[in-house]
C-alpha positions as CSV (number, residue, x, y, z in Angstrom):
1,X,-7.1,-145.3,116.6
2,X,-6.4,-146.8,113.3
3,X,-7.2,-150.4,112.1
4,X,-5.1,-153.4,112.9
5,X,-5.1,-155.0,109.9
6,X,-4.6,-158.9,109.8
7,X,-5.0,-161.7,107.7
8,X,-4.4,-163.0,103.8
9,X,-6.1,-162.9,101.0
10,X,-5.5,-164.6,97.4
11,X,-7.4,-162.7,94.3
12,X,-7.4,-161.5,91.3
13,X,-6.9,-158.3,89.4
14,X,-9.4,-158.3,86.4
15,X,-8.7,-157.8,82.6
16,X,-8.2,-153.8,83.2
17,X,-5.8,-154.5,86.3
18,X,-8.5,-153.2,88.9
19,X,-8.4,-154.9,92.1
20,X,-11.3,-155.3,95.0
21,X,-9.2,-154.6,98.0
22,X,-11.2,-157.6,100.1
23,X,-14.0,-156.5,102.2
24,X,-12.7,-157.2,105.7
25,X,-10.3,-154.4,104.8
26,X,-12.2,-152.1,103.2
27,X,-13.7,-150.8,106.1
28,X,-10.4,-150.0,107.9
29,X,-9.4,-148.2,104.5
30,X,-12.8,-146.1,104.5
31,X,-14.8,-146.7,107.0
32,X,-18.3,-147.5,107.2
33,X,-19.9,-144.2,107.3
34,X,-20.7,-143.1,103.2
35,X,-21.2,-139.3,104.9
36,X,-17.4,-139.4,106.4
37,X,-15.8,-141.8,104.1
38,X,-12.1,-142.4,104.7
39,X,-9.6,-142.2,101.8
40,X,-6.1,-144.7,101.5
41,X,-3.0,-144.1,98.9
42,X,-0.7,-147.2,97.4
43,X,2.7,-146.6,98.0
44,X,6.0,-148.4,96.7
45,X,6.6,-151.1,100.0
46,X,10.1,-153.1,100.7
47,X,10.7,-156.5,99.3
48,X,9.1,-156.0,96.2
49,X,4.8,-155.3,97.4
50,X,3.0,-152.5,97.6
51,X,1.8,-150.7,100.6
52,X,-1.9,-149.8,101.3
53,X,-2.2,-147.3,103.6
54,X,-5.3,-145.5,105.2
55,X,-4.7,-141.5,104.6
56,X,-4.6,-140.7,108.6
57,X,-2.0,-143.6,108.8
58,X,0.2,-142.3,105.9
59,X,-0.6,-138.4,107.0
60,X,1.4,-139.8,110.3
61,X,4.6,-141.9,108.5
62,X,4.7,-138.6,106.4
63,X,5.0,-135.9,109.4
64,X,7.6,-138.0,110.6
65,X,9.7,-137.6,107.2
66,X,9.2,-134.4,106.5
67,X,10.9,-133.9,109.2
68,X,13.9,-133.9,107.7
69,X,16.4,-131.2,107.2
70,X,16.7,-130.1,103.6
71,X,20.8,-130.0,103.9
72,X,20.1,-133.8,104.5
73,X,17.6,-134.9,102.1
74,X,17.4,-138.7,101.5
75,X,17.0,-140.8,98.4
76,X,14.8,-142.9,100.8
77,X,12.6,-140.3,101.6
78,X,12.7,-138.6,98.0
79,X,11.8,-142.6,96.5
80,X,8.8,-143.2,99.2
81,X,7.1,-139.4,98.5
82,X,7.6,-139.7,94.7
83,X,5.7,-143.2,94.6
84,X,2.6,-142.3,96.4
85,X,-0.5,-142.6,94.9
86,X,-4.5,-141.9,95.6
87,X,-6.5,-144.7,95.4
88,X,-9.9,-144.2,93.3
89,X,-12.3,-146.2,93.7
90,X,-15.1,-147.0,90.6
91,X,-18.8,-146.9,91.4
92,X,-17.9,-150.6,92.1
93,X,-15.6,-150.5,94.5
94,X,-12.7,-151.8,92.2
95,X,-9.3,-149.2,92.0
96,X,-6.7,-149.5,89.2
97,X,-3.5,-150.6,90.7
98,X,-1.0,-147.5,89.2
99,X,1.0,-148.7,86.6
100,X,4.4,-147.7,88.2
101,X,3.3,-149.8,91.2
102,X,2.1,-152.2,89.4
103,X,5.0,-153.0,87.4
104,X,7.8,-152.9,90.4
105,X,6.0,-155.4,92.3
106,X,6.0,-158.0,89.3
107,X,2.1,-158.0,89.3
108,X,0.7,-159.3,86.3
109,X,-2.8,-161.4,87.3
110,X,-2.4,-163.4,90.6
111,X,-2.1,-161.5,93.6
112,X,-2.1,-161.4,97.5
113,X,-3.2,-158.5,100.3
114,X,-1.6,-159.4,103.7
115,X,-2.4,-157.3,106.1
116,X,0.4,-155.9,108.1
117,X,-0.7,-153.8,111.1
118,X,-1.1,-150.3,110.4
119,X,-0.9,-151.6,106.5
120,X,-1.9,-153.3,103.8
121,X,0.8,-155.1,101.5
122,X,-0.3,-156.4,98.1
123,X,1.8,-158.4,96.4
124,X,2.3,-160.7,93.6
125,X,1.4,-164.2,94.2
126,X,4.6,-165.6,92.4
127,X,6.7,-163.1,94.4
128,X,5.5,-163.6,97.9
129,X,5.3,-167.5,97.6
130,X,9.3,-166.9,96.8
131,X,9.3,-164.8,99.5
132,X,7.9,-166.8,102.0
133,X,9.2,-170.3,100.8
134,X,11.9,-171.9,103.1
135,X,11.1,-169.3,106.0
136,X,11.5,-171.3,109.3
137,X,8.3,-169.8,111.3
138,X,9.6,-170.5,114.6
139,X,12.8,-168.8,114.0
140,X,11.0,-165.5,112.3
141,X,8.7,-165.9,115.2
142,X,10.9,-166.0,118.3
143,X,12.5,-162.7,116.2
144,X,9.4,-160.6,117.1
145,X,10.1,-161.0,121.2
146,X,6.4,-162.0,122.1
């Protein structure tokens, strides 16, 4: 079974727009065995973030849309393939956020991983404050039925 990933973190990406994808995720993305390490991809997300996803997570979302009968191939689908990328990882553990990604979410320095279940979501700090800002939790909340 996959990690649950929870939680917020506020950071940085450094002068050559690499990011440390916080440590209380990073084993969820890889693992924490160096002989069967775990890869994850970035993918373009809704509402203006990116998606982090571990590789057996995205393998699954992507069996689902391939799926899909040619006759009735989607933008959707055709945008979501098109905008996945590997993450790689420096000897230091830092990844270069892909440029394409990088720019669609708005991310310049200031930045924020939420994580989202199945997913990681990394946005910019400026954009998910906007996003967030106004939001009446108990409303949102009693939305999700639990």
């Amino acid at each position: 079974m996959a990690t649950l990933f929870r939680g917020i973190y506020e950071h940085q990406l450094d002068d050559k727009n690499r990011l440390r994808i916080p440590a209380k995720f990073k084993k969820g993305l890889t693992g924490d065995d160096e002989k069967n390490k775990k890869s994850y991809s970035f993918t373009r997300g809704l509402n203006g973030c990116i998606y982090v996803f571990p590789d057996e997570v995205l393998d699954e979302v992507l069996d689902e849309l391939s799926e899909e009968k040619l006759g009735e191939s989607s933008k959707a689908s055709l945008l979501f393939f098109s905008s996945i990328f590997s993450a790689e990882e420096d000897s230091q553990g830092r990844v270069v956020l892909p440029s394409k990604l990088r720019e669609m979410a708005g991310i310049k320095k200031d930045v924020v991983t939420v994580g989202r279940g199945r997913r990681l979501e990394i946005w910019a700090a400026e954009r998910y404050n906007a996003y967030i800002d106004g939001v009446d939790y108990d409303e949102e909340f009693k939305k999700l039925g639990i």
